[in-house]
N, C-alpha and C positions, 0 to 999 in steps of 0.2 A: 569476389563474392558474387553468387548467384541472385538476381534480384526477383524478388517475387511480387508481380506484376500488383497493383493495386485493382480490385475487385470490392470496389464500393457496395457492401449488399444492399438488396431491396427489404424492405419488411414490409410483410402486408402485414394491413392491421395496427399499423404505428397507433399511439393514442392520437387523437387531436391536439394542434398547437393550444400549448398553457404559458405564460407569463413566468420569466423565472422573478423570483422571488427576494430578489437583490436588484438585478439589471434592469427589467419591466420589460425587458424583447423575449421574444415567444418564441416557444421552440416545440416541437412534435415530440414525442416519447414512443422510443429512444432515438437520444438526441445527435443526428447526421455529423459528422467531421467537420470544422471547418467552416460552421454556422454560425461563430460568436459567443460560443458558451465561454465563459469566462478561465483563462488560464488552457485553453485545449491547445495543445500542438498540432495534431494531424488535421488535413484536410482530405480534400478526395485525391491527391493524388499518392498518401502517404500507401504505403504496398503493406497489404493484407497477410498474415498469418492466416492459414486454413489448418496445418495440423504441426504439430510436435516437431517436423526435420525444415518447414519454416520457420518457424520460432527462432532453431538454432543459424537458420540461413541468417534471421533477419535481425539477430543481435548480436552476431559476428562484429566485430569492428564496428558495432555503432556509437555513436556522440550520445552525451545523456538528451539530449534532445529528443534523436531519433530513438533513442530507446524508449522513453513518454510518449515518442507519439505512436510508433508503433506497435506499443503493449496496449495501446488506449484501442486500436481499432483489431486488438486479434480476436480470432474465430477457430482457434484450435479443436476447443472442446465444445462438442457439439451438443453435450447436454449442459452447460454452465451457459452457452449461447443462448438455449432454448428458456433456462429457466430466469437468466436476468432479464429476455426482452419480455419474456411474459409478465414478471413483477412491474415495469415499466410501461407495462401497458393497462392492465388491472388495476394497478396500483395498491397503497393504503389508503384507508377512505378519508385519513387526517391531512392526506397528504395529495390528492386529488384532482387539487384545483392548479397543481405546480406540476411542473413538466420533470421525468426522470431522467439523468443519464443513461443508464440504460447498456454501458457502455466499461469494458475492462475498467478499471480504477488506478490508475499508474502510480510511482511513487511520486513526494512531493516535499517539497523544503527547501531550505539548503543546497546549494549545488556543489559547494564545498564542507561537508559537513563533520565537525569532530564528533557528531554524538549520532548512530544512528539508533533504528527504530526500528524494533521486525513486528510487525503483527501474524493473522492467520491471512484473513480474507473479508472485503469489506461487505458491511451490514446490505441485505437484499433494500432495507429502507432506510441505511446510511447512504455508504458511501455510491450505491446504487442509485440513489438518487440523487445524490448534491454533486458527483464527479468528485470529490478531494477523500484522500483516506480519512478515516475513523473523523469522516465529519455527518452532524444531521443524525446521531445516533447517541445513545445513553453512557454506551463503549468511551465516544469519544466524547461526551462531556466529563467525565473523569479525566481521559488522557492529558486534554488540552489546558483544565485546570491545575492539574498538578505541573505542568510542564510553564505554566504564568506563574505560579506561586516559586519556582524554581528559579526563573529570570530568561526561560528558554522559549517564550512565546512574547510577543504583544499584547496579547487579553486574553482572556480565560474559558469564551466561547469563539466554538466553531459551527456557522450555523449551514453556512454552503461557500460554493465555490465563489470567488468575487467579494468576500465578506469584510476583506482588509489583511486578517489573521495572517502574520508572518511569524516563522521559526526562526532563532539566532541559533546558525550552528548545529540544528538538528535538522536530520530527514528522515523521513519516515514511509516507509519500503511494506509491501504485503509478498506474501511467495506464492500466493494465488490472489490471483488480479479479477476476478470476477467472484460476484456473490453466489456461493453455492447453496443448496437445497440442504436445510435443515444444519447449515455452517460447517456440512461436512465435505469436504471434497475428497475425489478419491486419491487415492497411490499415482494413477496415470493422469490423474489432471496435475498435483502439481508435479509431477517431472514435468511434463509438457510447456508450462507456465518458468523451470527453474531456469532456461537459459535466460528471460527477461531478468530475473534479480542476481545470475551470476553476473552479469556483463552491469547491471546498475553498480552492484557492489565493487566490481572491478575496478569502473570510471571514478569511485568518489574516495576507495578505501587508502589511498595517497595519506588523507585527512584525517582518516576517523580515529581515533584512542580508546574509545568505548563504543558498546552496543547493546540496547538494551534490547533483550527476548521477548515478548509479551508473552507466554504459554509456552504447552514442554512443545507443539508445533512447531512455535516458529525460534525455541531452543536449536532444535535438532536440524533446522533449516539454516539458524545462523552459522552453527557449527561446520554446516557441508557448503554453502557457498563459501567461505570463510577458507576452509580446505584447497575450496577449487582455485581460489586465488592467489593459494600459495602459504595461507596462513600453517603453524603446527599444531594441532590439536593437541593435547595433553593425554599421553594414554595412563591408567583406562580413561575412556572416553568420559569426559566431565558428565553427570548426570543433575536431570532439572529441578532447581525446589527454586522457592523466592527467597531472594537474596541472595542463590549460587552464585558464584564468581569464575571464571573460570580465563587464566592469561594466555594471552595465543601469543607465541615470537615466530622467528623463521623469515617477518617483514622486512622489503629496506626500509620502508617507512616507523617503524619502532613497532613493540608488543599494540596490542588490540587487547582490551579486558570485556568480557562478554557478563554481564548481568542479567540474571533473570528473575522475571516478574510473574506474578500472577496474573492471566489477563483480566483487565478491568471487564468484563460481561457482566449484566445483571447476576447470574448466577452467581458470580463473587462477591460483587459489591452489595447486593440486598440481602443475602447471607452473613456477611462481615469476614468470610475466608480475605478479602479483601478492604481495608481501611486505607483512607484518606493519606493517615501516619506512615504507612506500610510504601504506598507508592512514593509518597514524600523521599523517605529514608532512600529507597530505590536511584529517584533521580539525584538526589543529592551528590551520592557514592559515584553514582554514572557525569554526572557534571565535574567531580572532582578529578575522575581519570581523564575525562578527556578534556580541561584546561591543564593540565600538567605539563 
């Protein structure tokens, strides 16, 4: 494999070091490789993604290690670069006095995990700030509550990175790694982003028995990494409501049953499209396949 050189960028304009908010060591926003943040893998020498045919250089044959650490410091897309160091730098005004990641969002959990997780892309003032998915956001105080109520977390908030918060058996993957503008990313960011969560999915899907979708996104994300690994999709093509099912074989590892959820966003959950009960039912079904 071709290696691509690490190229530590410079930011001008970083915010000033703030105290994290668990650790009490200060960090600049966005927050360097390699500093101490809690759970980071990469450091300065971990090799930089710059665009889309590094990505796929640089998740080639990688260890789930290096796939966390080098999805944490890519710079593919040059407008997802632009707009997560800007939030990181400006910040929320609630949120101010704490230092952002600032920094891709890799997945997390489990290293061997029966149950995964797809989301979209972490919150500009979640996961953007705290480094951990669907942590430090409304999203993920739903997620991680119903996932404690289930037997699949240790406690029921996730507040940042370093917080204790461990998964039994679940990991939970995004298929774009960086906070996009308005939570839309485009067509060409996440292809550019899919080789990190083909090659995550690849290292861990030995284990998994189930997968839960959060949105028809990261439905149709599941389904095509899922594909690339060799999974059988069900033709037609399974299509997304909460509570779909949909059984993939074709594995040596055994079938994968793919569930889908509504994603917990405000827009669900303050609405009531999405209930407490609704996710409940969800992981219950999804905990069921994948201890079997």
């Amino acid at each position: 494999m071709t290696q691509v050189p690490s190229r530590e960028p410079s930011i001008p304009g970083a915010a000033s070091p703030a105290a994290h908010p668990v650790t009490g060591a200060w960090f600049p926003s966005p927050v360097p490789p390699g500093t101490g943040w809690p759970d980071d893998e990469a450091d300065s020498t971990t090799p930089v993604a710059h665009d889309a045919a590094d990505v796929r250089t640089l998740a080639q044959g990688a260890s789930l290690r290096e796939v966390t650490a080098r999805s944490s410091v890519c710079r593919a897309c040059p407008r997802l670069v632009e707009w997560r160091e800007r939030v990181a730098v400006t910040k929320r005004k609630s949120f101010v006095d704490q230092p952002y990641w600032g920094r891709p969002t890799p997945g997390w959990g489990d290293p061997r995990p029966s149950l995964l997780i797809v989301g979209l892309a972490p919150a500009a003032h979640g996961g953007n700030r705290t480094g951990r998915i669907f942590t430090g956001d409304r999203s993920g105080d739903w997620l991680y509550a119903a996932l404690h109520r289930a037997g699949l977390a240790n406690r029921p908030h996730a507040a940042h990175a370093g917080d204790g918060l461990r998964l039994a058996g679940v990991r939970i993957v995004a298929p774009v790694r960086c906070a996009p503008p308005d939570n839309k990313p485009t067509p060409a960011e996440r292809d550019a982003c899919s080789a990190w969560l083909d090659r995550e999915v690849e290292l861990v899907l030995p284990t998994v028995r189930a997968v839960v979708a959060l949105g028809s996104f990261a439905w149709s994300a599941a389904l095509r990494t899922l594909a690339a690994a060799g999974a059988v999709v069900p033709r037609p093509r399974p299509a997304f409501g909460h509570g779909a099912e949909a059984e993939l074989g074709g594995l040596s590892s055994g079938p994968v049953v793919v569930i889908g959820s509504y994603h917990p966003s405000q827009q669900n959950t303050f609405t009531g499209r999405l209930t407490e009960a609704m996710l409940d039912d969800v992981f219950e079904r999804a905990k069921g396949h994948a201890t079997r």
